[in-house]
C-alpha positions, 0 to 999 in steps of 0.5 A: 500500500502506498500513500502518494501525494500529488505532485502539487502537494509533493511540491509544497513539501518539498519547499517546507522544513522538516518538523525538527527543523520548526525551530521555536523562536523567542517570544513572550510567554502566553498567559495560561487560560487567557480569554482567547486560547493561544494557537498550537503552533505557538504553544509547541513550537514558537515559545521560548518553552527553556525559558524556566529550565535552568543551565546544568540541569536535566529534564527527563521524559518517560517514554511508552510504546506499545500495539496490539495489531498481531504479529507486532509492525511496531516491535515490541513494547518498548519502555525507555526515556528521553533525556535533555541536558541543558547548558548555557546558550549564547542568549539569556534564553537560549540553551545548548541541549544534549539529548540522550533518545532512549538506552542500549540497543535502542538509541537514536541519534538526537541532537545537539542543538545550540542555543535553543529557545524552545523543547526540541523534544516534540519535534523529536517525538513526531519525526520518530513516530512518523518514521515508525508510522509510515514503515507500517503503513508503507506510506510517504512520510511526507504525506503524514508529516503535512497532514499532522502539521495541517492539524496542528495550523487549522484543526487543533482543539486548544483548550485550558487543563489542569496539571499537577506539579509537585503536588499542586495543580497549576494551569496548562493547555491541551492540544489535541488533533486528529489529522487524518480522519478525514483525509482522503486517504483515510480508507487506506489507513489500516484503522488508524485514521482516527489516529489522536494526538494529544499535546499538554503543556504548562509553563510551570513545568520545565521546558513546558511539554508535559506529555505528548501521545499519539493513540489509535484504536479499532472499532471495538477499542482494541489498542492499534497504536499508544505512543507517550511521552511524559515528563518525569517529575522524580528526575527533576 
C-alpha cells in the first residue's frame, strides 16, 4: 500500500522544513487560560518553552510504546526515556541541549542543538513516530508529516487543563488533533485514521511539554497504536 501525494502537494513539501527543523523562536510567554486560547503552533513550537529550565540541569521524559495489531509492525513494547541536558546558550534564553533518545540497543541519534529557545523534544517525538508510522503503513512520510502539521495550523482543539506539579495543580493547555480522519486517504489507513494526538503543556513545568501521545484504536477499542511521552517529575 502506498500513500502518494500529488505532485502539487509533493511540491509544497518539498519547499517546507522538516518538523525538527520548526525551530521555536523567542517570544513572550502566553498567559495560561487567557480569554482567547493561544494557537498550537505557538504553544509547541514558537515559545521560548527553556525559558524556566535552568543551565546544568536535566529534564527527563518517560517514554511508552506499545500495539496490539498481531504479529507486532511496531516491535515490541518498548519502555525507555528521553533525556535533555541543558547548558548555557549564547542568549539569556537560549540553551545548548544534549539529548540522550532512549538506552542500549535502542538509541537514536538526537541532537545537539545550540542555543535553543524552545523543547526540541516534540519535534523529536513526531519525526520518530512518523518514521515508525509510515514503515507500517508503507506510506510517504511526507504525506503524514503535512497532514499532522495541517492539524496542528487549522484543526487543533486548544483548550485550558489542569496539571499537577509537585503536588499542586497549576494551569496548562491541551492540544489535541486528529489529522487524518478525514483525509482522503483515510480508507487506506489500516484503522488508524482516527489516529489522536494529544499535546499538554504548562509553563510551570520545565521546558513546558508535559506529555505528548499519539493513540489509535479499532472499532471495538482494541489498542492499534499508544505512543507517550511524559515528563518525569522524580528526575527533576
Amino acid at each position: 500500500m502506498k500513500l502518494l501525494a500529488t505532485t502539487a502537494v509533493a511540491l509544497v513539501l518539498a519547499a517546507m522544513p522538516a518538523l525538527a527543523e520548526d525551530a521555536p523562536k523567542p517570544g513572550t510567554v502566553t498567559q495560561v487560560n487567557a480569554a482567547a486560547p493561544p494557537s498550537a503552533a505557538d504553544l509547541l513550537f514558537d515559545q521560548p518553552h527553556m525559558k524556566n529550565a535552568a543551565p546544568g540541569s536535566t529534564i527527563t521524559y518517560d517514554y511508552l510504546r506499545r500495539s496490539g495489531i498481531s504479529k507486532g509492525p511496531f516491535g515490541p513494547p518498548l519502555s525507555d526515556t528521553v533525556t535533555l541536558k541543558l547548558e548555557p546558550g549564547k542568549t539569556p534564553e537560549g540553551r545548548d541541549i544534549s539529548v540522550t533518545m532512549f538506552s542500549g540497543m535502542n538509541r537514536m541519534p538526537a541532537g545537539p542543538f545550540e542555543d535553543m529557545s524552545g523543547n526540541p523534544v516534540v519535534s523529536l517525538f513526531l519525526e520518530n513516530h512518523l518514521r515508525s508510522l509510515a514503515k507500517v503503513l508503507e506510506a510517504n512520510p511526507r504525506y503524514l508529516k503535512l497532514a499532522i502539521r495541517k492539524g496542528l495550523r487549522e484543526g487543533a482543539a486548544v483548550t485550558p487543563t489542569k496539571v499537577t506539579v509537585g503536588g499542586r495543580e497549576v494551569d496548562g493547555w491541551r492540544v489535541e488533533i486528529q489529522p487524518f480522519a478525514k483525509d482522503a486517504m483515510e480508507q487506506r489507513m489500516r484503522g488508524m485514521d482516527k489516529m489522536t494526538y494529544t499535546f499538554i503543556t504548562s509553563p510551570e513545568v520545565p521546558g513546558q511539554i508535559v506529555s505528548i501521545e499519539a493513540q489509535s484504536k479499532n472499532a471495538e477499542g482494541g489498542e492499534l497504536l499508544e505512543e507517550k511521552l511524559s515528563y518525569d517529575q522524580k528526575a527533576g
